[in-house]
N, C-alpha and C positions, 0 to 999 in steps of 0.2 A: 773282498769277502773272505778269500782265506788266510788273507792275515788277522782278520776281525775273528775267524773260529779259534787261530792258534790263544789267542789274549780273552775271549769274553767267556765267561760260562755257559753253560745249556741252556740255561732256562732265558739269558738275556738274545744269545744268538736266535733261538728262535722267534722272539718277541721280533726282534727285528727283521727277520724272514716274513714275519705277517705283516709287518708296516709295512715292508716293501710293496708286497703282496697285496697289501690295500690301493696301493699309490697306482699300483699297476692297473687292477681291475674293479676299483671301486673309482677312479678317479681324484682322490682325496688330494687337499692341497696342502694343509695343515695337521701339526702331530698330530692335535686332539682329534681331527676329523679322523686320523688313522687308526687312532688309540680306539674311538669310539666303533667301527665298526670292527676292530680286533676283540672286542671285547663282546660284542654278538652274537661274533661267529662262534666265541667260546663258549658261551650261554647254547646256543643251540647243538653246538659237539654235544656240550653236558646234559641237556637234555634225552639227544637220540640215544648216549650211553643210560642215561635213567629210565628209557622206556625198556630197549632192551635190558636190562637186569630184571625191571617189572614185572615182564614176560616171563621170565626165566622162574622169578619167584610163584607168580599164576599159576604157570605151568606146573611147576615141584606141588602146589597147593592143591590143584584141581586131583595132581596121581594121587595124590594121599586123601583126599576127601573118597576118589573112586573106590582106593584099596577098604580104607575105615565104614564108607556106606555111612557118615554122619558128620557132623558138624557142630560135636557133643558141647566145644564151647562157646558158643553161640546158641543153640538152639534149647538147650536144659535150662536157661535162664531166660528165657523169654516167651511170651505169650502169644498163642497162636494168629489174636489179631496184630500184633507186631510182625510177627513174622509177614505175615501177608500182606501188611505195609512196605516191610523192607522188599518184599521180590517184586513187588507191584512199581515200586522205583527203579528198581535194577533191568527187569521187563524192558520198561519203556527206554531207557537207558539204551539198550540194546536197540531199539527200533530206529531212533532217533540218530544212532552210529552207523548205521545200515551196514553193519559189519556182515561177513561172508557166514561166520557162526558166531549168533550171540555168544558176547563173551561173561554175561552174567551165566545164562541157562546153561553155560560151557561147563564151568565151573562148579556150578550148585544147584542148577532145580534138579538136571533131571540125573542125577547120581546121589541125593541123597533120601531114604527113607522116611523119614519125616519131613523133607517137604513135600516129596509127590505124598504123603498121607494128606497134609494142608490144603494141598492143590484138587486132589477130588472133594475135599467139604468146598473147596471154593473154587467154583469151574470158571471165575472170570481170570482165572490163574493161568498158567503154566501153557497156555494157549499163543503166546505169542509167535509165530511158527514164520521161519523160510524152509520152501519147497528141498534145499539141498542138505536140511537137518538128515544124517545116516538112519534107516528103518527104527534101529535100537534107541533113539532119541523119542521120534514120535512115536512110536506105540506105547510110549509109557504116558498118551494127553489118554488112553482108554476110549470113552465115547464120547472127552468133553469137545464144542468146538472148539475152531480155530478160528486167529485171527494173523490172516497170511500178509507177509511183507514180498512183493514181487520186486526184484529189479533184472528189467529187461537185461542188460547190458552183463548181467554178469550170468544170467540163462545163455546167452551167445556166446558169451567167450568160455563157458566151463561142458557147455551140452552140447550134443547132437539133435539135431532137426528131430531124430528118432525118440530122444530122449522127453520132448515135450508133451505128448501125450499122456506119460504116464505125472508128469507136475497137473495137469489137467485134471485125471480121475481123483488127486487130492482135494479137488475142489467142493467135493462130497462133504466134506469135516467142515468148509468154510462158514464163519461165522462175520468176519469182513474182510477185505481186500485192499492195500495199500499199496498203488502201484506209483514205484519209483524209479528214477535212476540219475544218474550225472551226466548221461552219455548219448549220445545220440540215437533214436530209434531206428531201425531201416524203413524204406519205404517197404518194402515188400512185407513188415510186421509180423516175420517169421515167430519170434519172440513172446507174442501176445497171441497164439494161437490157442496156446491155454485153455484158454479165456472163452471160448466154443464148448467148454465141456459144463456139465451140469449143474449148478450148486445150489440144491435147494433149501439151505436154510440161510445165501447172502443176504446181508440185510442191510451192508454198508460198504459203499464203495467209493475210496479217496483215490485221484489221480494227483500226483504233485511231481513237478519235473524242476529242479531248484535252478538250471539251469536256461539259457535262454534260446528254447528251441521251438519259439508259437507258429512260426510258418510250419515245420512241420508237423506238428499238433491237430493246426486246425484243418489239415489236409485230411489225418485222421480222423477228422472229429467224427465224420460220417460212420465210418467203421465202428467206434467205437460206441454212435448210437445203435447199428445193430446190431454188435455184442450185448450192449446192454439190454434192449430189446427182449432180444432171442432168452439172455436169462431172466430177465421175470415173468416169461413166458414160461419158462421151467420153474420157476418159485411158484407160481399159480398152479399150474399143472400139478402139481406135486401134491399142493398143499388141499388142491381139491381130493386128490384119491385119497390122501390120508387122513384128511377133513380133521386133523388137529395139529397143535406147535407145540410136542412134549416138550421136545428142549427147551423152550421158552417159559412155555405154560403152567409145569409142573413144579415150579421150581419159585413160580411170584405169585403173592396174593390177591386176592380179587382187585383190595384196594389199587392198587399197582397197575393191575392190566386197566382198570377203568380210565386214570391217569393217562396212561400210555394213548387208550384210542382216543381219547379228546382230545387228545395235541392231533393227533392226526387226521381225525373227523373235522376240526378248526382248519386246517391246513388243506384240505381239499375245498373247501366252501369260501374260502379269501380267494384261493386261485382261479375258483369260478371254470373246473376243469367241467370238461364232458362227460368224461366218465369219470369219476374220482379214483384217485390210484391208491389211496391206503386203505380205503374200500374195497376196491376191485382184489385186492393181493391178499387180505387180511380175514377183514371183517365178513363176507358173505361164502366163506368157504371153511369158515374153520365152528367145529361144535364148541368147543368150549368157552370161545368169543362170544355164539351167541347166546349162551348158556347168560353169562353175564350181561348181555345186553337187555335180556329180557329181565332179569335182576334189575338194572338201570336204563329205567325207558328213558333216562335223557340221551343216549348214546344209539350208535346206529343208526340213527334216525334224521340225520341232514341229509334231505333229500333231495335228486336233481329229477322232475317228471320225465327225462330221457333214458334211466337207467334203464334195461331192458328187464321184461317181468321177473326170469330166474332168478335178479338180485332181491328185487324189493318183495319176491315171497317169501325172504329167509328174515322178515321182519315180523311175520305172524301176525299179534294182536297188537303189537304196537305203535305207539302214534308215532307219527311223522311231522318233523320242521321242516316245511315248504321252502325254498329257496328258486324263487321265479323271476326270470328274466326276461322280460317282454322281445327286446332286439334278438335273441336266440330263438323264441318262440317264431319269430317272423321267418328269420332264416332259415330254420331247418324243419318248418312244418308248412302243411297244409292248412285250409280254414275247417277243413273236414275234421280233421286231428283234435281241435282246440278243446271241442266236449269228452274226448277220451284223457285228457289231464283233469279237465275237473272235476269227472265222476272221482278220481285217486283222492278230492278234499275231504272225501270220508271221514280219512282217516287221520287227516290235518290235525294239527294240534297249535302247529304257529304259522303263519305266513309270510316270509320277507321279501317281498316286491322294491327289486331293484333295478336298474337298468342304468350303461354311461351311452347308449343314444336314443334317440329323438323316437319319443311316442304317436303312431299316428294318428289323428285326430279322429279319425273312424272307432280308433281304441277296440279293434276285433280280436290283438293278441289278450284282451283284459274281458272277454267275455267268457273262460273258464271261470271266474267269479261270480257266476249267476246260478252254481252245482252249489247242492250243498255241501254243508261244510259240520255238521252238530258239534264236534270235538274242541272246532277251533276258539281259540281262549285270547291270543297275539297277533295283531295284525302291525306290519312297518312298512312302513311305503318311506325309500329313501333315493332320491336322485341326485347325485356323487357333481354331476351337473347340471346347470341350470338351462338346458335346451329348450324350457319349454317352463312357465309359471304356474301353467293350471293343467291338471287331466280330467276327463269327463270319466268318475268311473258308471258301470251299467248300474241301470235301475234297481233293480230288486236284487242288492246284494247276498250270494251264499245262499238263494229262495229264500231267505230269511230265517233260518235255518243254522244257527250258532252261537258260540257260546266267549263272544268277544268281551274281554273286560279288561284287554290292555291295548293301547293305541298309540303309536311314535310314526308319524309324520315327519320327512324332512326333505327343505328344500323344495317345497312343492305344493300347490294347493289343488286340494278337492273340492266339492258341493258338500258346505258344511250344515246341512240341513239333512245328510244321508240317515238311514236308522240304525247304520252300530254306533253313531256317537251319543250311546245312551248306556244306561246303565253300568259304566266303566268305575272302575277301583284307578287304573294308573292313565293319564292323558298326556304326552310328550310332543309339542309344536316349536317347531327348531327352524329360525333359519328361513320361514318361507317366502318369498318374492312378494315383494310391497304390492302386487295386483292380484295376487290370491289369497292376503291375509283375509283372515275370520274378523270379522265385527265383533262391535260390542255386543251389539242384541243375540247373534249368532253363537256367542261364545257362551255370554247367562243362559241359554238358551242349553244346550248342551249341558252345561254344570249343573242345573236346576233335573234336568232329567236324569243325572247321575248322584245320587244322594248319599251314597256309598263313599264315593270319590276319596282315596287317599294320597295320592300323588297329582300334584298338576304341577306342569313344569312347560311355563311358557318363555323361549330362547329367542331375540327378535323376530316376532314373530306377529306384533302387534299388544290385542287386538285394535282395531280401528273404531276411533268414535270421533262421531260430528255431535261437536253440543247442539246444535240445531235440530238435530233431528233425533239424536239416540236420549229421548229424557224420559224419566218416570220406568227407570225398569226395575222388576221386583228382583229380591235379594236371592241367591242361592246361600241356602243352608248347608253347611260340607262339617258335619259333626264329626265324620271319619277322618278328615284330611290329615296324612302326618305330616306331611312335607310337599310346602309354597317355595317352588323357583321361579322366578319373574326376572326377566333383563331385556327392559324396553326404553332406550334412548331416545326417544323418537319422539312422543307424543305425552305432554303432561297435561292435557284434558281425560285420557284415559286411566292415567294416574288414580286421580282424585275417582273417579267414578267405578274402577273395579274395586281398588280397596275398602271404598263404603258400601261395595255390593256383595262381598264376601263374607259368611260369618260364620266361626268355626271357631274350638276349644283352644281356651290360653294356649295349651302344650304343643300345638300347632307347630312345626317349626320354620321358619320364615324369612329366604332370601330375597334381595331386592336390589335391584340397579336400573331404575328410572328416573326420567325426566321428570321435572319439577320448572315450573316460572317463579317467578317473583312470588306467588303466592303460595309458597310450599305447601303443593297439592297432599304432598306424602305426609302430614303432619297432622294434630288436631289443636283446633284454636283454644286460647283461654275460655273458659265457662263452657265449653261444650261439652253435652254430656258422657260419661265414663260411666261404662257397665262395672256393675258389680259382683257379678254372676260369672258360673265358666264358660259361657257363649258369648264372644265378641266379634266386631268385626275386625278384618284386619290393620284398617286405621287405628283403630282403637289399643290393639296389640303392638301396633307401634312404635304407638306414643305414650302407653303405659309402662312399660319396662324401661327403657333404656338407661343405663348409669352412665354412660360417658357420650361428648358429642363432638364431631371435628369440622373443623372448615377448611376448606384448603381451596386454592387457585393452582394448585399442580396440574404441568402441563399433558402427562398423562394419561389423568385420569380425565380431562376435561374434555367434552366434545363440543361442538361447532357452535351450535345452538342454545341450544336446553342448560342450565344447571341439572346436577345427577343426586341422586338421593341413594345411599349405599347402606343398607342395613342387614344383619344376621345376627338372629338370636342365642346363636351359639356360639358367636366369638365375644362375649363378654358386653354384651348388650349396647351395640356402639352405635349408634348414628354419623355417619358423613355426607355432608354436602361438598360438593366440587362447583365452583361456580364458573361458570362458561369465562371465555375472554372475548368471545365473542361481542359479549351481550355488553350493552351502554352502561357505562361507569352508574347511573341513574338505577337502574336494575338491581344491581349489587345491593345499594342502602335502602332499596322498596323490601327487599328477601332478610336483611337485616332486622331491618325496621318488623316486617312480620314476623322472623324470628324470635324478636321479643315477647310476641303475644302468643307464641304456642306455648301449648302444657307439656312444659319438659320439666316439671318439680321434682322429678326423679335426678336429674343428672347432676352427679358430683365430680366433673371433670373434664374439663375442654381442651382441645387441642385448637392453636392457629395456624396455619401455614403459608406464608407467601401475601399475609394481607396488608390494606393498606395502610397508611399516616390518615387518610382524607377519612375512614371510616372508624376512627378512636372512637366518637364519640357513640357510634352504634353499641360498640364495642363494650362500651361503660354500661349502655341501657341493659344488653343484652345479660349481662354479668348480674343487674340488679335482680333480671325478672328467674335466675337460677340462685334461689336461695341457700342451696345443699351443695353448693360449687365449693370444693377442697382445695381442687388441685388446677393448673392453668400449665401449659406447654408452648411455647412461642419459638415457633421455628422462620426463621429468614423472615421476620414480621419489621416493619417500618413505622408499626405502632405499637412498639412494645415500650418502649419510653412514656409515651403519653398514659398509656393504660397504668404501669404501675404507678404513674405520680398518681391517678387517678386513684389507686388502693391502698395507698398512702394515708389517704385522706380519713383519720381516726373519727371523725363523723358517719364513714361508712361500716355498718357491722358486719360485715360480711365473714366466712369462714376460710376464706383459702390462708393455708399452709405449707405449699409444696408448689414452688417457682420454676419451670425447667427453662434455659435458653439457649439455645442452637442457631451459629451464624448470625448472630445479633450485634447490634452497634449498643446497646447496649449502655448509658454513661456510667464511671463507678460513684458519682454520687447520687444517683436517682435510685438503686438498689443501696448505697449505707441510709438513705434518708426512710424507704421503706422498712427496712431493718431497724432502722432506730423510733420507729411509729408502732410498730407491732411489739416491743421491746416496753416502748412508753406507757402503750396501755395494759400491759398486765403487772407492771407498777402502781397505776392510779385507779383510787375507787371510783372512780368516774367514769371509768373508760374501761371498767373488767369486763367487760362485754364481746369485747374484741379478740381475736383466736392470734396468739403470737404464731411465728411463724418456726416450721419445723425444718426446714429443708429449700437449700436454694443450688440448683445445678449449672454449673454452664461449660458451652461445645462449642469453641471454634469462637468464642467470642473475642477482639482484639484489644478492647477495651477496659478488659479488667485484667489485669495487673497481681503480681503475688500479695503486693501490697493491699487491693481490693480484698484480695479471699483472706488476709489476715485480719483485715478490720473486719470481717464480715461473719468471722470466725468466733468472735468476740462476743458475737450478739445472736448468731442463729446457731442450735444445736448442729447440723450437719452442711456443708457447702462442700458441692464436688466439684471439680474440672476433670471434664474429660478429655482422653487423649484428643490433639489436634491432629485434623486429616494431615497426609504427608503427602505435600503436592508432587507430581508428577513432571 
C-alpha cells in the first residue's frame, strides 16, 4: 500500500481504499460488486452534505424572513387562496415528519405578517401545533383552535414528570389530537398524563403508533378507554353550561351544520347504540343546534324510546322517527313499561320496527302499537333475519288512530287483512318467506282500497295464486301509480293474472322480472283487444310500446324452472325473455310457436342469444309475424346460417337492414349470397320492394376472412369487424 501511494494519484488511491473497504466489510467478491457499493456510499456522503447545506441555507432564510417580517417575493404575487393552499401543504408536511419543530411553521407562518393576517381569516390554518412550540410561537394561533401532534417519546426524553401538567392545560385550545410515536411507551404511561386534563372543544382523536408495539397497546387500551371517557364527559359538561359551539357555530351556515348532524344522527341509528353518542354530546345541549333542528324537523329526531326525558324535551314540538327494537324492549323493560313507550307515538311521525332476534309468539314487546299514533305517516317492519316467517301484530293497530300512507315490509309476514293496508300512496313487499307471502285476493284486496297508490314495488315476494281457487277478481284501478317494480320468478299463473288485474296511465313506469311458461303469460295475443284511451292495464302497456325484443338461453340470467320475462320502460322499450334449461327442449318451440302470435307490431329489432340449429324454423315464423323488423343481432346462435339463407330468399319482403354477428360460425358464402339478393333486388323492377341492406357487423367470427369483408364491401354500404377478444 505504500508503495501504491508513492506511484497512484489521490483520487485513484482512495478509490482503492474503498474497494478494499468493500471486500472487507461488505463481503464483495468482484470489482463490480465493489465498485457498486463504492458508489452508494458515495451517493449517500453527497446526500448527508446536501441536507446539511440545506439547513444551513433554511436557517440563513428563516433569520432574514424574521428580521424582513415578510416574504414580499412570494406573497405580493399571489392570491390569498393560494397562499392558503401553499401552508395547508406545508402544515401537513410538517405533521407527517413528526419533526421536533415544524420546519415549514419554523420558517414562515408564524414570523411573517401576512400570513398570520391569512391565518386568522382562515382558522383551519396555522393550528397545526406540538406542545414544545416556545410561548412566542403559539400565541400568535390568538383564539383559533388547535390541532395537537403528541409524541409520547419525545415528552420523555426532552420534560420533567413536572413538566406535563402544564402540556395538559394546553388542551383547552385543542381542536384534535394525534397521538404518536416511534418508540416505546412505558407501562407506567407517565407520558400520556396529559391526557387527564380538560379539552372541551376535542372532537377528534387519532392514535397511530407506526411501529410494532400491540402487546403493549392493548394492555393500555383500557386506560386509554377511560381517558377517553372522562373527556367527553368534560366535552358534555362543558358544552352543557355553555349551551353553545361558537368556535364551530359561528363560523358555518345552517346549510352545513344540518349536513354535519345527519351524518351523525345516521351514525347513531346503524349502531343501534343505547344512548346515541353524537346526540348525547351535541345535539340536546347546545341552543343553536336546536335552533336549526326546529328549522329542520327531519333532524333530531331519530329516536331511541330509552333516551331519558331531559333529552327528548329539547325536541319541543317536533316529530319523531321511531326506531324500535323489540329484543331490547324485552331486555331491559318490564311488561309494566310497554304503555309508557307508546303513549311517546304521539308524537311519531315514522316507525322502524326492527329487530336480529327471535319475536315472541305472545308478541307483548309489539303491544306499544295499540297507543295512538295521529302523526304517523311511515311504517317498516324489517327482519335482517329470518328467525321467524310470520308475526302476529295486535288488533287494533295505533286505536286506529293515524295517518299511514307509506308501508316497506321486509323479510317477513303479517296479517295482511290489517287496517293501515289501505289508503296508502307508497307499498314496498321485499323478500318475504314463501309461508307468509300475501295472495292474490289479499293483495287486489289492498290495492283496490288504496286508489291513490303511487308506488308499488313488489321484491320476491309473491303474490301467491291458485288458478283454482283465486278466479274472477275485480281490477284495481291505480290512476296515480308512478312506478310498477315487480320481480317474481316463481310463479307464471300470477303473472298473467296481476298484469290483467292492474289498470293505470300509459306514463306509468314499469319494471318486470317474472316467470312466464310456454304461454307467455306477460304478453298479449294477436286480436286481442288494445285500448285506445290513457287508461290501460298493464298487459296491455307491455305489449303496446316495446321497439326492441331479445331471447336468450344465458346461463345467468336463467332460473331453474320458469322462463323469465324482463321488461322497463325506460331502457328503451325492450322486451327479454330468458328461457329456462331446465325446461324440455319441447317447451322452447311451444313459447316460440306462441311468440309468433303475440302483438309485437311495434318491434323493430331482435336480438338472439345462444339459440338453437333445431329452432330455425321458429325462427323464420317468428321474423314473419314482426313486420317493422330492421335490425337482427345473433350472438353464439347455431342458427344463424339457416336464418339468413332464409332472408336471402327475395320472395320474402321483409325490412331488415343491419346484420350484427358475434362468436358465429357463420359461412362466407351464405352472407356474399345474402349480400348479393338484397343488391339484386333494388336493381330489378320486380323486386323493388325489397330493403337492401345497409350494415353488416362481425365479432369474433372465424370464418370470415379479409377476403369476406372485401367482397362484402363491394356490395353493402358499411361492414365492420370488431376487435377479437384476446384470449388469456
Amino acid at each position: 500500500m505504500e508503495h501504491a501511494a508513492k506511484i497512484l494519484p489521490q483520487k485513484s488511491l482512495r478509490l482503492l481504499n474503498e474497494l478494499m473497504d468493500s471486500v472487507k466489510d461488505e463481503g464483495t467478491t468482484t470489482v463490480e460488486q465493489s465498485l457498486s457499493v463504492v458508489q452508494l456510499q458515495r451517493i449517500w456522503e453527497a446526500e448527508a452534505r446536501f441536507r446539511s447545506i440545506s439547513d444551513a441555507m433554511l436557517y440563513e432564510a428563516a433569520r432574514f424572513c424574521t428580521k424582513a417580517n415578510q416574504l414580499a417575493s412570494i406573497n405580493a404575487t399571489l392570491p390569498n387562496e393560494v397562499l392558503v393552499y401553499i401552508f395547508e401543504l406545508g402544515a401537513l408536511e410538517d405533521i407527517e415528519d413528526n419533526s421536533y419543530l415544524p420546519l415549514f411553521s419554523r420558517t414562515v407562518s408564524h414570523v411573517c405578517r401576512l400570513w398570520r393576517g391569512i391565518s386568522l381569516a382562515s382558522p383551519a390554518l396555522w393550528t397545526l401545533y406540538h406542545p414544545q412550540l416556545p410561548p412566542d410561537f403559539t400565541s400568535r394561533t390568538k383564539e383559533s383552535l388547535l390541532d395537537f401532534v403528541i409524541q409520547p417519546h419525545i415528552i420523555r426524553a426532552t420534560s420533567e414528570p413536572s413538566d406535563i401538567p402544564a402540556f395538559g392545560r394546553q388542551l383547552i385550545k385543542a381542536r384534535s389530537l394525534w397521538l404518536t410515536t416511534s418508540k416505546m411507551v412505558r407501562q407506567e404511561g407517565l407520558e400520556l398524563e396529559f391526557m387527564c386534563s380538560p379539552a372541551p372543544h376535542l372532537a377528534t382523536l387519532s392514535v397511530y403508533f407506526p411501529r410494532r408495539q400491540l402487546q403493549r397497546i392493548w394492555e393500555a387500551e383500557a386506560r386509554f378507554r377511560s381517558i377517553s371517557d372522562a373527556m367527553l364527559y368534560e366535552a358534555a359538561r362543558f358544552c352543557t353550561k355553555a349551551n353553545q359551539l361558537a368556535s364551530i357555530n359561528a363560523t358555518l351556515p345552517n346549510e352545513v351544520l344540518v349536513y354535519i348532524f345527519e351524518l351523525g344522527a345516521l351514525e347513531d341509528i346503524e349502531d343501534n347504540s343505547y344512548l346515541p353518542l353524537f346526540s348525547r354530546t351535541v345535539s340536546h345541549v347546545c341552543r343553536l343546534w336546536r335552533g336549526i333542528s326546529l328549522a329542520s324537523p327531519a333532524l333530531w329526531t331519530l329516536y331511541h324510546p330509552q333516551l331519558p326525558p331531559d333529552f327528548t324535551s329539547r325536541t319541543k314540538e317536533s316529530l319523531l322517527d321511531f326506531v324500535i327494537q323489540p329484543h331490547i324492549i324485552r331486555a331491559t323493560s318490564e311488561p309494566s313499561d310497554i304503555p309508557a313507550f307508546g303513549r311517546q307515538l304521539i308524537k311519531a311521525r315514522s316507525l322502524w320496527l326492527t329487530t336480529s332476534k327471535m319475536v315472541r309468539q305472545e308478541g307483548l314487546e309489539l303491544e306499544f302499537m295499540c297507543s295512538p299514533a295521529p302523526h304517523l305517516a311511515t311504517l317498516s317492519v324489517y327482519f335482517p333475519r329470518r328467525w321467524v316467517d310470520y308475526i302476529r301484530l295486535p288488533g287494533q293497530l295505533f286505536a286506529g288512530q293515524h295517518s299511514i300512507s307509506r308501508i316497506s315490509i321486509r323479510n317477513i309476514g303479517v296479517p295482511w287483512n290489517i287496517s293501515i293496508l289501505s289508503c296508502l300512496r307508497v307499498l314496498e313487499l321485499r323478500e318475504i318467506p314463501r309461508r307468509g307471502c300475501i295472495t292474490m285476493p289479499e293483495l287486489m284486496s289492498v290495492l283496490r282500497s288504496s286508489p291513490q297508490l303511487q308506488v308499488l314495488r313488489l321484491d320476491h315476494t309473491g303474490p301467491i295464486f291458485i288458478p283454482g281457487q283465486h278466479q274472477q277478481m275485480e281490477a284495481a284501478v291505480l290512476l296515480a301509480l308512478r312506478s310498477f317494480h315487480w320481480v317474481d320468478p316463481s310463479s307464471s299463473s300470477a303473472t298473467k293474472a296481476l298484469l290483467r288485474g292492474i289498470i293505470t296511465r300509459r306514463t306509468a313506469r314499469i319494471r318486470l322480472r317474472v316467470a312466464i311458461s310456454d304461454e307467455v303469460e306477460g304478453l298479449m295475443r294477436e286480436g286481442e283487444d288494445h285500448s285506445t284511451g290513457d287508461t290501460i292495464t298493464l298487459l296491455q302497456a307491455i305489449s303496446s310500446f316495446p321497439r326492441a325484443l331479445a331471447l336468450s338461453r344465458e346461463r345467468r340470467e336463467t332460473p331453474q324452472i320458469y322462463h323469465i320475462l324482463k321488461y322497463d320502460s325506460d331502457t328503451a322499450d325492450r322486451i327479454s325473455i330468458f328461457f329456462s334449461l331446465h325446461a324440455f327442449p319441447l317447451d322452447h318451440r311451444f313459447l316460440l310457436s306462441n311468440l309468433a302470435n303475440c302483438s309485437l307490431s311495434q318491434v323493430q329489432s331482435i336480438a338472439l342469444t345462444e339459440m338453437s340449429m333445431d329452432d330455425t324454423d321458429l325462427f323464420v315464423q317468428i321474423l314473419h309475424a314482426l313486420p317493422n323488423i330492421t335490425a337482427i343481432s345473433l350472438d353464439s346462435c347455431s342458427c344463424d346460417d339457416g336464418l339468413i339463407r332464409a332472408l336471402a330468399d327475395q320472395r320474402w319482403t321483409h325490412r331488415v337492414e343491419d346484420v350484427s354477428f358475434s362468436s358465429s360460425d357463420i359461412l362466407p358464402e351464405t352472407t356474399l349470397d345474402f349480400a348479393h339478393s338484397r343488391v339484386a333486388s333494388s336493381q330489378s323492377p320486380d323486386l323493388c320492394g325489397l330493403m337492401p341492406l345497409r350494415r353488416l357487423s362481425f365479432k369474433e367470427c372465424g370464418n370470415i376472412l379479409d377476403e369476406t369483408l372485401e367482397s362484402l364491401r363491394a356490395l353493402v354500404p358499411e361492414v365492420v369487424r370488431c376487435q377479437t377478444r384476446v384470449q388469456g
